[in-house]
DRENPAZA-123248 format. One record per atom (N, C-alpha, C): x, y, z; residue in three letters. Coordinates in steps of 0.2 Angstrom, whole numbers, plus 5000, padded with zeros to 4 digits. Layout:
residues N
XYZALA
...
END
This chain:
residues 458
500449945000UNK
500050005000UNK
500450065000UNK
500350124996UNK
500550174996UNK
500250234998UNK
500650265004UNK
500650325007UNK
500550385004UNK
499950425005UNK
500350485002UNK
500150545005UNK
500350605006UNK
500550675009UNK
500450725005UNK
500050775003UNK
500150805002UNK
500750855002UNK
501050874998UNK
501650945001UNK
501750974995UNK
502051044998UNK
502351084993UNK
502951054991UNK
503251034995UNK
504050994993UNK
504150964988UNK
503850914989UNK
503650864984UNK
503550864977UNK
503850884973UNK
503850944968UNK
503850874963UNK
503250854958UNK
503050804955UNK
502650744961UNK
502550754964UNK
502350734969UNK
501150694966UNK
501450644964UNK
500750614963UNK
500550544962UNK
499850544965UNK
499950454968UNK
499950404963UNK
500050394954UNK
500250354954UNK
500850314954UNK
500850244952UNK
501550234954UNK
501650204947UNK
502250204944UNK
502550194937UNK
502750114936UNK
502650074934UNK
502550004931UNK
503550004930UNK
503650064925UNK
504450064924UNK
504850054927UNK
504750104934UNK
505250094939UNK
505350034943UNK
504849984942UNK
505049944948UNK
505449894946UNK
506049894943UNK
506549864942UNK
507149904947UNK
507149954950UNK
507349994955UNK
507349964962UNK
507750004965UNK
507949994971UNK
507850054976UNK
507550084983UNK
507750134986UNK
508050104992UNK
508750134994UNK
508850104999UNK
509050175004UNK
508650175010UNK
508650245013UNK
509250225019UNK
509550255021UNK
510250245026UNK
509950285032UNK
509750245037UNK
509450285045UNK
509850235049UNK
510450225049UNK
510750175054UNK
511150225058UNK
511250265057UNK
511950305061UNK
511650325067UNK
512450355071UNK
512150375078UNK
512250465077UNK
512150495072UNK
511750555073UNK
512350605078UNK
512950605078UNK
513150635084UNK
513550695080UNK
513550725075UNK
513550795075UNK
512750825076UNK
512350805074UNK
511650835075UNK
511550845082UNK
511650785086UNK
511450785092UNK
510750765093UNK
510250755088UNK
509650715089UNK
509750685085UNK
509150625085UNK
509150585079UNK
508750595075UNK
509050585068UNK
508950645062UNK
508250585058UNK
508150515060UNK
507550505057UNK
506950515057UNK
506950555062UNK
506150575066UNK
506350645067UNK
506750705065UNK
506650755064UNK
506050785060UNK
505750835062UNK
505250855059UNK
505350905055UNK
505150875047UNK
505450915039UNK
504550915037UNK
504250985036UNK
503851015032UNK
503350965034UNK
503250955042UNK
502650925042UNK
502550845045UNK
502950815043UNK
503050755046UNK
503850725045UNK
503950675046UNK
504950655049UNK
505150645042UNK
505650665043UNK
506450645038UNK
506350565035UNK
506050515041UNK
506050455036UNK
505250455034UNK
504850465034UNK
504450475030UNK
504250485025UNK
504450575024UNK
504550615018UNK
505050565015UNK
505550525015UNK
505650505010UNK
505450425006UNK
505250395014UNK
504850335011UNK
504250355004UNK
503850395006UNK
503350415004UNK
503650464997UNK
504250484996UNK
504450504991UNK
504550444987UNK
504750394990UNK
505050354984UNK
504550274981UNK
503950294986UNK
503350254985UNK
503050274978UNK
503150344981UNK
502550374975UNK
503150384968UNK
503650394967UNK
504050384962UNK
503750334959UNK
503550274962UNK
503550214959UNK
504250174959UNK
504650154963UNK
505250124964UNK
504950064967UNK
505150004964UNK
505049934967UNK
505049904971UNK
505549954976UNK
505749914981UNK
505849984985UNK
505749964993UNK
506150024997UNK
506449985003UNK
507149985005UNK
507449965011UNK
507550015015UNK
507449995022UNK
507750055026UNK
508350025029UNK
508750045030UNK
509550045034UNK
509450035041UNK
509150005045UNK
509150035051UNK
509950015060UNK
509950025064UNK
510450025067UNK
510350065073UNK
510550115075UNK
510550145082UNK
509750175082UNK
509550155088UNK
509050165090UNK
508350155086UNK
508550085084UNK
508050055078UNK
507350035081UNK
507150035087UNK
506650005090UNK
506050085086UNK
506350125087UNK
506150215088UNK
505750205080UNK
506050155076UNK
505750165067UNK
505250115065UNK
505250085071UNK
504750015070UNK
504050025067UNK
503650085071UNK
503050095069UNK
503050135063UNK
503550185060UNK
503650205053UNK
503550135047UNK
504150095050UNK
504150025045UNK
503550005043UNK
503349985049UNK
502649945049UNK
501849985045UNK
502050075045UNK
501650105044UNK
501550095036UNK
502150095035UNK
502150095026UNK
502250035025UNK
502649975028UNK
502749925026UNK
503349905021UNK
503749935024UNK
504349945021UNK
504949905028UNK
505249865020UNK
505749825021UNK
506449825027UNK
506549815030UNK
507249835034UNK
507549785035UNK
508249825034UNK
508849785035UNK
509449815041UNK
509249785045UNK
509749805051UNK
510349805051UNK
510849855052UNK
511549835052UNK
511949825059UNK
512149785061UNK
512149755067UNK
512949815067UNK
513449815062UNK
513949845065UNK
513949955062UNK
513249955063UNK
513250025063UNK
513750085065UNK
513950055071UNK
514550095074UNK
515250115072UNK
515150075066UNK
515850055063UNK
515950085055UNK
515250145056UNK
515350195052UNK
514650205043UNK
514750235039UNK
514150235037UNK
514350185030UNK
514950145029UNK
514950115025UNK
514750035025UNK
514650015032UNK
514349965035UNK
513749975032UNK
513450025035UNK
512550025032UNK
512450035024UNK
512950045023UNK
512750065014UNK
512849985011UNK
513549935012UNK
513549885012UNK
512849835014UNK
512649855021UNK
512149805019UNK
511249825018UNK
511449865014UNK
510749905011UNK
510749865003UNK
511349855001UNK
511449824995UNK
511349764993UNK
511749725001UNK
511749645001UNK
510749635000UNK
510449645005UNK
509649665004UNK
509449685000UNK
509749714996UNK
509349734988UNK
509449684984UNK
510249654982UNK
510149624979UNK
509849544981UNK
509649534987UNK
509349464988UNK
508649474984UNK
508449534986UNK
507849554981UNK
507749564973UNK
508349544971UNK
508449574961UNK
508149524961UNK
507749554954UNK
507749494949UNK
508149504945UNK
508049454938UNK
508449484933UNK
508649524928UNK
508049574931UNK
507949654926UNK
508149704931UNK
508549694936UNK
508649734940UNK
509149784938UNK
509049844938UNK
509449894936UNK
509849934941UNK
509649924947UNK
510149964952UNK
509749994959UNK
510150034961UNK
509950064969UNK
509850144969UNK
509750154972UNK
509450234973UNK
509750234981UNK
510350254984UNK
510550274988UNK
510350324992UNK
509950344997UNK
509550394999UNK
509950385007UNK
510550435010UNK
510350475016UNK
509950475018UNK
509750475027UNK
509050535029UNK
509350595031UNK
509950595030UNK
510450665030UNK
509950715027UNK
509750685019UNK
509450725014UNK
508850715010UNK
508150765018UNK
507550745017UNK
507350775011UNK
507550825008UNK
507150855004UNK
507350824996UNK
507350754995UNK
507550714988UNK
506650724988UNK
506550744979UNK
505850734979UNK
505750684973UNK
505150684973UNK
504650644967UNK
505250654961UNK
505050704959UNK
505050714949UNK
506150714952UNK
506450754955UNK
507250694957UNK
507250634956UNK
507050584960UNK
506950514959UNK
506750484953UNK
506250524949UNK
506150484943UNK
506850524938UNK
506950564938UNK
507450594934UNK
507950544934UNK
508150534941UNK
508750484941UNK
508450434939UNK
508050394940UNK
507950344934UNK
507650344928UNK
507350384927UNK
507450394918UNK
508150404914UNK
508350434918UNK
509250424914UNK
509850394916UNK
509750324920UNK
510050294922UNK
510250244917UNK
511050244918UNK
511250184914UNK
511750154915UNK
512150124914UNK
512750074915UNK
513350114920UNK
513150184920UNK
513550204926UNK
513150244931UNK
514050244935UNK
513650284941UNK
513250354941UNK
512950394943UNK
512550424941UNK
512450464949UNK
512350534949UNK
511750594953UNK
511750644952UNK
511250674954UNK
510950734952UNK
511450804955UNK
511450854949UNK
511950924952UNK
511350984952UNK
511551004955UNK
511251084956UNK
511751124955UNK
511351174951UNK
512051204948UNK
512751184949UNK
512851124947UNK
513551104946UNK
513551054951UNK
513351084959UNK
513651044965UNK
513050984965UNK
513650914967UNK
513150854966UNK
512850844973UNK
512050814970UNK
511850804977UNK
511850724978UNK
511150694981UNK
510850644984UNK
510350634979UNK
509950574976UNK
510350514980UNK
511050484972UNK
511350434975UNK
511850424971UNK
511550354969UNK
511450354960UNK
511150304960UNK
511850254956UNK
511950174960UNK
512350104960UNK
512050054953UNK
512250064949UNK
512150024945UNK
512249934947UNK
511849894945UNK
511849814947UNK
512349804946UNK
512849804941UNK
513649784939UNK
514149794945UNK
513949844950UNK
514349864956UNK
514349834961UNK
513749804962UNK
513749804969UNK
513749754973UNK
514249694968UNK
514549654973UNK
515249664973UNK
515549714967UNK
516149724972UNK
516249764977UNK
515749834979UNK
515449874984UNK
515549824990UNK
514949784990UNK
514849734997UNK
515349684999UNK
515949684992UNK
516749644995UNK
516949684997UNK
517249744996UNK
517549794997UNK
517649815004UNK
518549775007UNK
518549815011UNK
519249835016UNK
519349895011UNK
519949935011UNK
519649985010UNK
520150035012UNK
520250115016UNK
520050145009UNK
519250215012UNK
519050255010UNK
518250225008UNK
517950185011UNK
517450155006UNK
517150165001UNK
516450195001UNK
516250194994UNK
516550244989UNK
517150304994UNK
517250334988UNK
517650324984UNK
518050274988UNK
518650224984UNK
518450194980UNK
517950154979UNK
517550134971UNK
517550194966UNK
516850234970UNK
516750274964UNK
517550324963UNK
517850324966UNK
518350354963UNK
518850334958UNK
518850244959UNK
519250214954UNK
518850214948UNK
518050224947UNK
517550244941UNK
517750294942UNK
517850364941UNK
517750434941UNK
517550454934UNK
517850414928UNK
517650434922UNK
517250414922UNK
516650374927UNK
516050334924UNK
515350364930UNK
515250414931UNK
515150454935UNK
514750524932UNK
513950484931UNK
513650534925UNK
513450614931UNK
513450644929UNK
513050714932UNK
512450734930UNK
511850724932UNK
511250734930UNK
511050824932UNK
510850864929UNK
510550924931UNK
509750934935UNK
509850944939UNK
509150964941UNK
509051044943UNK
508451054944UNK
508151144946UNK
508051124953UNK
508051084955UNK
507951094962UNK
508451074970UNK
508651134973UNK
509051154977UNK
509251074984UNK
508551064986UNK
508451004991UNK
508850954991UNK
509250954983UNK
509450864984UNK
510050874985UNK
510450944986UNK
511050954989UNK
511050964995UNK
510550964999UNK
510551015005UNK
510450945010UNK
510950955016UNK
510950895022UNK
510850915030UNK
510650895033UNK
510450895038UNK
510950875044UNK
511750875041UNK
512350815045UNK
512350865053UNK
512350935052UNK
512350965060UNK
511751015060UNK
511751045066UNK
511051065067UNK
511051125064UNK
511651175062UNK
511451225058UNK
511151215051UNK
511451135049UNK
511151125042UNK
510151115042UNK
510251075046UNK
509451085048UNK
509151135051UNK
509351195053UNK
509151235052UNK
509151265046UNK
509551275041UNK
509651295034UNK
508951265030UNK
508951195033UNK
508351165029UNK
507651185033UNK
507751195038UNK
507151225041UNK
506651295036UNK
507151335037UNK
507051395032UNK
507051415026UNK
507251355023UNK
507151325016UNK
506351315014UNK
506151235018UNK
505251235020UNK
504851295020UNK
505051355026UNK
504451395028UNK
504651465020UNK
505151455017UNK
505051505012UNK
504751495004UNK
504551415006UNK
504351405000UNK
504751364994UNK
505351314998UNK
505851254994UNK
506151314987UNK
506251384987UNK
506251404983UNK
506851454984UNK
507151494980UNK
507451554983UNK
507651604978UNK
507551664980UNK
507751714975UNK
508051714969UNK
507851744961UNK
508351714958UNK
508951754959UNK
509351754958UNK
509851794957UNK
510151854955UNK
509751854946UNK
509751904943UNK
509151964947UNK
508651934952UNK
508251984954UNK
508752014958UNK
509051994963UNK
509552004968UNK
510052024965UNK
510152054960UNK
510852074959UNK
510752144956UNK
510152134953UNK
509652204947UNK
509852254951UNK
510052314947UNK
510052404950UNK
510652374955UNK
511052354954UNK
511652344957UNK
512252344954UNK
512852394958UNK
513652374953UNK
513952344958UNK
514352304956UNK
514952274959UNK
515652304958UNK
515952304964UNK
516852314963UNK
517052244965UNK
517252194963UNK
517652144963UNK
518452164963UNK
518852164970UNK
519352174971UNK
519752104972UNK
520452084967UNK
520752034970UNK
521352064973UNK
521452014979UNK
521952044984UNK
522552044981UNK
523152074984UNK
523652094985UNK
524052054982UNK
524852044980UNK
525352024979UNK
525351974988UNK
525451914989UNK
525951904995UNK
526451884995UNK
526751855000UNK
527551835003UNK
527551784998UNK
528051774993UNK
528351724989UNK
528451664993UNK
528451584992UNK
528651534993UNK
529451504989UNK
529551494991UNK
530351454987UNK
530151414979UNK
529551394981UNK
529251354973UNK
528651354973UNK
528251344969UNK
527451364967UNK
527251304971UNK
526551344975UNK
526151314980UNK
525551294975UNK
525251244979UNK
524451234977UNK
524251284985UNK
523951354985UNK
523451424989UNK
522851394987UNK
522451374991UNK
521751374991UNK
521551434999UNK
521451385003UNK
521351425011UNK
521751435015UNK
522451405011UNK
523151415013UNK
523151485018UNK
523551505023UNK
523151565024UNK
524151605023UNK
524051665020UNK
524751685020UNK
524551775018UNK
525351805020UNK
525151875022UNK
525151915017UNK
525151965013UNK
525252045010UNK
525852045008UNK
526252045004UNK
527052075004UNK
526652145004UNK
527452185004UNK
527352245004UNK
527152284997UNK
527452224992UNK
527052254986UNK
526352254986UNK
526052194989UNK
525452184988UNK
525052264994UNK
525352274998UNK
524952325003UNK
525252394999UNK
525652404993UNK
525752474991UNK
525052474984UNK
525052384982UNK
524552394976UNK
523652394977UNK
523652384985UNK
522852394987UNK
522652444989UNK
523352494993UNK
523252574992UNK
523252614987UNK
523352594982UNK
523352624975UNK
522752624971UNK
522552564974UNK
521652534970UNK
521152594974UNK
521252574983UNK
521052604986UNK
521052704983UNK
521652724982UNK
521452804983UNK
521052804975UNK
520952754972UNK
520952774963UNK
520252774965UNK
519952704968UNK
519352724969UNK
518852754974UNK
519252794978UNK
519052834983UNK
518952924977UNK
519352924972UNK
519552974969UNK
518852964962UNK
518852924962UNK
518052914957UNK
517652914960UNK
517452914966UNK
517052924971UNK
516852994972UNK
517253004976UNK
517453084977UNK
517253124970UNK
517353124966UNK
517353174958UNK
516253144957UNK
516053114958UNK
515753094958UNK
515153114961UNK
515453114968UNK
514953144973UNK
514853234972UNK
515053274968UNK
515253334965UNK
514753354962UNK
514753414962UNK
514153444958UNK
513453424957UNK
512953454954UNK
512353454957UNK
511953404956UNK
512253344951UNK
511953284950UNK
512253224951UNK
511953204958UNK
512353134959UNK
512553084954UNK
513253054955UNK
513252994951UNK
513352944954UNK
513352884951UNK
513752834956UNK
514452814952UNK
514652764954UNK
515352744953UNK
515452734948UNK
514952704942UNK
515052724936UNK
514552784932UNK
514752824934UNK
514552884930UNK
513752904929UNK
513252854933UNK
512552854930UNK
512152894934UNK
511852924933UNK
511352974940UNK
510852934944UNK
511152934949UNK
510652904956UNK
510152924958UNK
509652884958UNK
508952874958UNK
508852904965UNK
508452954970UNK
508252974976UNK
508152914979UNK
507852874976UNK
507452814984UNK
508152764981UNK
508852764980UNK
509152714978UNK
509652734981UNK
509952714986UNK
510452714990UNK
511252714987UNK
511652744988UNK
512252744983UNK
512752694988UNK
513052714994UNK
513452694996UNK
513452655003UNK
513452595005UNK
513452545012UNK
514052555016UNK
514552615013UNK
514952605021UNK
515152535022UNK
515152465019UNK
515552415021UNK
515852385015UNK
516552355017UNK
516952305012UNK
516752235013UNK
516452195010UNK
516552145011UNK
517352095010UNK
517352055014UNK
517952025009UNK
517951925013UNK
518351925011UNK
518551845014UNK
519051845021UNK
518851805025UNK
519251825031UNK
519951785029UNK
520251765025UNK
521051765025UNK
521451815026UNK
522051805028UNK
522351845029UNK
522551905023UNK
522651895016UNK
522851905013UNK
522351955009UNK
521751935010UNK
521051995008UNK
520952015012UNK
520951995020UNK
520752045027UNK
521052105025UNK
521652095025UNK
522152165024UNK
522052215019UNK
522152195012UNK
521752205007UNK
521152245009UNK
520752215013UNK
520152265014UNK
520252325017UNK
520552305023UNK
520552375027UNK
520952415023UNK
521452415021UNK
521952475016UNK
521352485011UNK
521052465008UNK
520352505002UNK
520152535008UNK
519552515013UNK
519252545017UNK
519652615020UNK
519952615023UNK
520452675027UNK
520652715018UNK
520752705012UNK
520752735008UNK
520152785005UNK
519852725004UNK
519152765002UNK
518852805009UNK
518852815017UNK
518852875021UNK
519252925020UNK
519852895020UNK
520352965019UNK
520352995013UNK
520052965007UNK
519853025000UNK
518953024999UNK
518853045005UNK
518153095005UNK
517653035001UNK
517752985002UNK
517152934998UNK
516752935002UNK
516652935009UNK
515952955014UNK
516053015015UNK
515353015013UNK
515053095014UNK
514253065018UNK
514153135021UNK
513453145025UNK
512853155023UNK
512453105019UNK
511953115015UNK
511453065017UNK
511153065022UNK
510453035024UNK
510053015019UNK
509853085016UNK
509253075011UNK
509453025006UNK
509953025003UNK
510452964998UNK
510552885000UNK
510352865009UNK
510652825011UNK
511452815014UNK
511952885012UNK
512552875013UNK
512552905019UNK
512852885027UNK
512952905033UNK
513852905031UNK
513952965036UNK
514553005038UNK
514852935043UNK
515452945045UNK
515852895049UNK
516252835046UNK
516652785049UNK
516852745047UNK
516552685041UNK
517152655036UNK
517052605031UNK
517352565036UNK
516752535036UNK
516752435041UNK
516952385035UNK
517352345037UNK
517652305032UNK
517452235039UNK
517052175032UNK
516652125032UNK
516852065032UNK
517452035036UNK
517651975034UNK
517151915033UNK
517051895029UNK
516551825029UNK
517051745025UNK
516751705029UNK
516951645028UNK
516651615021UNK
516351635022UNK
515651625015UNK
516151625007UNK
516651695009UNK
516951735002UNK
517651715002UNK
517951635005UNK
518551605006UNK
518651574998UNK
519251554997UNK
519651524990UNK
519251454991UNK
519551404987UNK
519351354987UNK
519651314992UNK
519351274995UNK
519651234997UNK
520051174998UNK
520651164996UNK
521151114993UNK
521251074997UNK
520851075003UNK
521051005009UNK
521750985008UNK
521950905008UNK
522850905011UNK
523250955004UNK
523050975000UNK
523450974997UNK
523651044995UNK
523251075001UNK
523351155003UNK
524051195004UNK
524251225002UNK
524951255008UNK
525451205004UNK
525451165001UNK
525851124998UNK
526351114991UNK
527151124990UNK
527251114984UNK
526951094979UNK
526751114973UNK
526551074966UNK
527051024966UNK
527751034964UNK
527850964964UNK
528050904966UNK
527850924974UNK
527650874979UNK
527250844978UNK
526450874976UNK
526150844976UNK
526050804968UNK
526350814962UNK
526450774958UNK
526850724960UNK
527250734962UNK
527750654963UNK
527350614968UNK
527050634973UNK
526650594978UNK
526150564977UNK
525650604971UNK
524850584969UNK
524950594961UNK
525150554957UNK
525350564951UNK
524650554947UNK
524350484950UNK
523550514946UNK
523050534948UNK
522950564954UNK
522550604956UNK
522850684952UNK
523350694952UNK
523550754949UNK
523350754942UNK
523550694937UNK
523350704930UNK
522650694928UNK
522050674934UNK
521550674934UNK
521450734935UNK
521550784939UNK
521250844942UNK
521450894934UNK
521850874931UNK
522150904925UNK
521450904919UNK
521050844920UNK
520650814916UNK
519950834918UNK
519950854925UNK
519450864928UNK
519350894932UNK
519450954930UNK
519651024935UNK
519151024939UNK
518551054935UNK
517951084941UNK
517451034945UNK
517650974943UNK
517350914949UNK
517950904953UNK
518650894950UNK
518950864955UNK
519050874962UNK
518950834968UNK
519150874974UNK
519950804977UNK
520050874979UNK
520750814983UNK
520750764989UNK
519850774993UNK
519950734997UNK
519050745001UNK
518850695005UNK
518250725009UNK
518250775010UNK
518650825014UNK
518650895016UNK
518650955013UNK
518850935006UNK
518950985002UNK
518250994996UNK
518351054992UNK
517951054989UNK
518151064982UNK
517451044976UNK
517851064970UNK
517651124969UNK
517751154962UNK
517251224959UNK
516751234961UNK
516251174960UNK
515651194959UNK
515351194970UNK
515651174972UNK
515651154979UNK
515651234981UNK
516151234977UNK
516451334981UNK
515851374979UNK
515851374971UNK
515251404968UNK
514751424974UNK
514251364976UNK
513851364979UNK
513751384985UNK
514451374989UNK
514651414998UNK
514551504995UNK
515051504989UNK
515051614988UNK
514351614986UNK
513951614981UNK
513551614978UNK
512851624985UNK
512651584991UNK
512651604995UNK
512751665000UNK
513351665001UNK
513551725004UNK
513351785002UNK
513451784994UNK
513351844990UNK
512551864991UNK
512151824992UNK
511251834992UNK
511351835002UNK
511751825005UNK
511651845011UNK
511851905012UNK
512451925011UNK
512452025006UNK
512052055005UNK
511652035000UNK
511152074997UNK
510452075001UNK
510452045005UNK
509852035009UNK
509952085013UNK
510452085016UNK
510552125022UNK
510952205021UNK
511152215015UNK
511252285011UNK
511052305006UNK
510452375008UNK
510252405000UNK
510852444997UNK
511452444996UNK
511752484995UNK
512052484986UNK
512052514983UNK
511852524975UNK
512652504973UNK
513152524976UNK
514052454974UNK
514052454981UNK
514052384979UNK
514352334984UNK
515152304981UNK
515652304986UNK
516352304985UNK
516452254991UNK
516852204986UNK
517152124989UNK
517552104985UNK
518052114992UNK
518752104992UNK
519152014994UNK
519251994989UNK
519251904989UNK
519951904984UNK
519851844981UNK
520151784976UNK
519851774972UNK
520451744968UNK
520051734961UNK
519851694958UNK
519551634961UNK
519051584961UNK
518351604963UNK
518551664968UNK
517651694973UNK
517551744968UNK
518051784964UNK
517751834957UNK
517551814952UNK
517951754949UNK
517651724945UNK
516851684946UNK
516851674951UNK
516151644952UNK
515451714952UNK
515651744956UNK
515051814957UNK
515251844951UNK
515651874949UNK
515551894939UNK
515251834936UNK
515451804935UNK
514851764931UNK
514451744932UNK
514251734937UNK
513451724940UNK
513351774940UNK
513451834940UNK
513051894938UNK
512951904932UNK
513151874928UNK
513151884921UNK
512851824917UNK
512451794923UNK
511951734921UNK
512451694919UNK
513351664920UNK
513351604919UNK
513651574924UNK
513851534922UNK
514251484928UNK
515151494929UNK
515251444933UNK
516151474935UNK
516351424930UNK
516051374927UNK
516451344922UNK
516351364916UNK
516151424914UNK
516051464909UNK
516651524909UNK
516851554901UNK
517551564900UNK
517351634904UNK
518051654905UNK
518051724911UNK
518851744912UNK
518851824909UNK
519451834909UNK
519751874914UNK
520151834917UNK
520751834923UNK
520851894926UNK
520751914931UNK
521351984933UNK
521851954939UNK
522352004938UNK
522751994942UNK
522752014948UNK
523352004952UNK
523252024960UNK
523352084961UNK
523152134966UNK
523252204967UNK
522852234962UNK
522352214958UNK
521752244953UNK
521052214955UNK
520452234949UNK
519752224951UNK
519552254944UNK
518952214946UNK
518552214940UNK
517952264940UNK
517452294938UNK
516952314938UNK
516152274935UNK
515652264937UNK
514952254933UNK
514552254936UNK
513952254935UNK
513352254937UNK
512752204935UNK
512252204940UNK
511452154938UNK
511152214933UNK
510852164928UNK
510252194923UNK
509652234928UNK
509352274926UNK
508852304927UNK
508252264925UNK
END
């Protein structure tokens, strides 16, 4: 029997079930002990009723053949869920011993259940309640001989669908890194599917995430587009300063390193240049802003803050702009305009950090060539997925942390240029998505100690 719920979430969300799919598998993972969360994440309450629910009932109504639950710490607690839909469980006795145990034997149970038109598993977290209908069917409508999941703009989410050909070497498997030690020995075989919706990246692993997914639910599973959020707005894109030299070329991602002195003579020169357009600007009888255009009365000109990245290397950068643009008359005392008189507050946010290059941060290149010879010629081949390790990110990862912060910005400043002083992975991401494209789209370079200028459409 299938369940069904009304929801907004649930986007494709209808009761019948599809004949197609049931050569399918969903196997939902609720075995773990939950201990960044600190509650247990399968009976939290997601848009109305529990994390396992919402997804049992997502992947009933897909039409999927089969649903296993994974279960494990505190399995008594899911009993009357199982029982309610009448869905399958697979205990994993050694839970404790991490989430590749339960992924193991979600598969072992699946495959006791193939037949011989079995075509694979649908991997589902309870990390990630918000996997909906028309996701689930997507990834199997497009499902084939490889591994396969959905991206949102770029970044991949949940669920990860295991083609049948895998999963007995998966369930022998067992040596260091688990399941990503598979899929990473397939890396070429690792499809990326597109979807429009934000949910199937979004996880629940600590309580700030669940709240992010909290606030997600009450606005409506939706969010601003961008291009509305950027409209009647300029950008100064500042990239930081020259730093201290290394003896041989590093892999800098979050690496944290300081200013040489060229670089602090080249962010005071940005700074007076454009305190000195500012100034000439704010002159005579018709306001301008920073590119020369007449300022609308009810449109605010200047925020008095720099945004920047808390590295060291862009902290510093900021302040020398900020104390540049005070000391050349770019604040001025104009209420009615929005500009307030006093100090330029400079913004460190984590949001507007490089990428994150995990161990291979702060590191010689060619150490890390001679050490990881085909992880490096892979990253050669596949720059913007590639990441170097669980803690690191790739492009598209980073994309999606600034890209954020940037609509945290704008939510919380009407100020008509906003000036953010970063890197040049966080420029190239905000110019191009301000320009409707993405960070793997072509974009040309500045250098360190310069900045770019642009603006959102009207």
């Amino acid at each position: 029997m299938i369940h069904t719920h009304q929801s907004k979430m649930r986007i494709g969300y209808h009761k019948d079930t599809i004949d197609k799919y049931n050569n399918f598998c969903a196997v939902i993972l609720a075995a773990g002990l939950s201990s960044r969360m600190q509650q247990f994440k399968p009976l939290l309450p997601v848009d109305g009723r529990s994390a396992i629910e919402g997804l049992i009932e997502a992947a009933q109504t897909a039409g999927v053949g089969e649903t296993i639950v994974v279960t494990g710490h505190r399995r008594e607690e899911l009993q009357p869920v199982l029982r309610k839909y009448e869905i399958c469980e697979a205990y994993n006795q050694d839970y404790e011993q991490g989430m590749f145990t339960s992924i193991k034997t979600g598969l072992a149970a699946a495959k006791a259940k193939a037949s011989d038109s079995f075509r694979g598993v649908l991997l589902i977290p309870v990390d990630c309640p918000l996997i909906s209908v028309s996701v689930l069917r997507k990834m199997m409508d497009e499902a084939g001989d490889n591994f396969s999941v959905p991206t949102f703009e770029g970044k991949k989410g949940h669920p990860l669908f295991i083609p049948a050909q895998f999963m007995d070497e998966i369930i022998a498997y067992d040596g260091p890194g688990g399941l990503k030690a598979i899929t990473d020995k397939y890396w070429d075989r690792m499809d990326r599917i597109p979807v429009n919706e934000e949910g199937c990246i979004m996880d629940m692993d600590t309580p700030e995430g669940y709240e992010d997914i909290r606030r997600f639910v009450e606005i409506g599973f939706t969010r601003t587009k961008l291009k509305v959020a950027v409209a009647r707005r300029r950008f100064i894109l500042i990239r930081h300063g020259e730093t201290e030299q290394h003896a041989e070329p590093m892999f800098i991602g979050q690496y944290d390193v300081s200013l040489s002195d060229e670089g602090r003579i080249q962010m005071q020169k940005v700074g007076e240049k454009l305190a000195g357009v500012l100034q000439a600007h704010y002159a005579g009888d018709v306001r301008r802003d920073l590119f020369g255009n007449v300022i609308e009365k009810d449109m605010p000109d200047w925020s008095n803050t720099v945004y920047c990245s808390d590295l060291s290397r862009a902290k510093e950068s900021a302040n020398i702009i900020a104390k540049a643009l005070q000391d050349g008359g770019a604040v001025v005392d104009d209420p009615e305009n929005g500009v307030a008189a006093g100090d330029v507050k400079v913004k460190p946010l984590q949001g507007l950090r490089e990428i994150n290059l995990g161990g291979w941060d702060g590191r010689p290149i060619r150490e890390i060539k001679e050490k990881f010879p085909v992880e490096y010629e892979r990253r050669g081949k596949d720059l913007f997925t590639f990441k170097t390790g669980n803690e690191s990110e790739n492009f598209y990862d980073m994309q999606y942390r600034v890209i954020r912060c940037l609509r945290d910005i704008l939510s919380g400043d009407d100020g008509k240029n906003i000036v953010i002083v970063s890197h040049s992975g966080v420029i190239r991401t905000v110019e191009n998505n301000i320009k409707g494209l993405r960070i793997d789209d072509d974009w040309d370079k500045i250098e360190k100690g310069s900045y770019v200028e642009t603006e959102g459409g009207l």
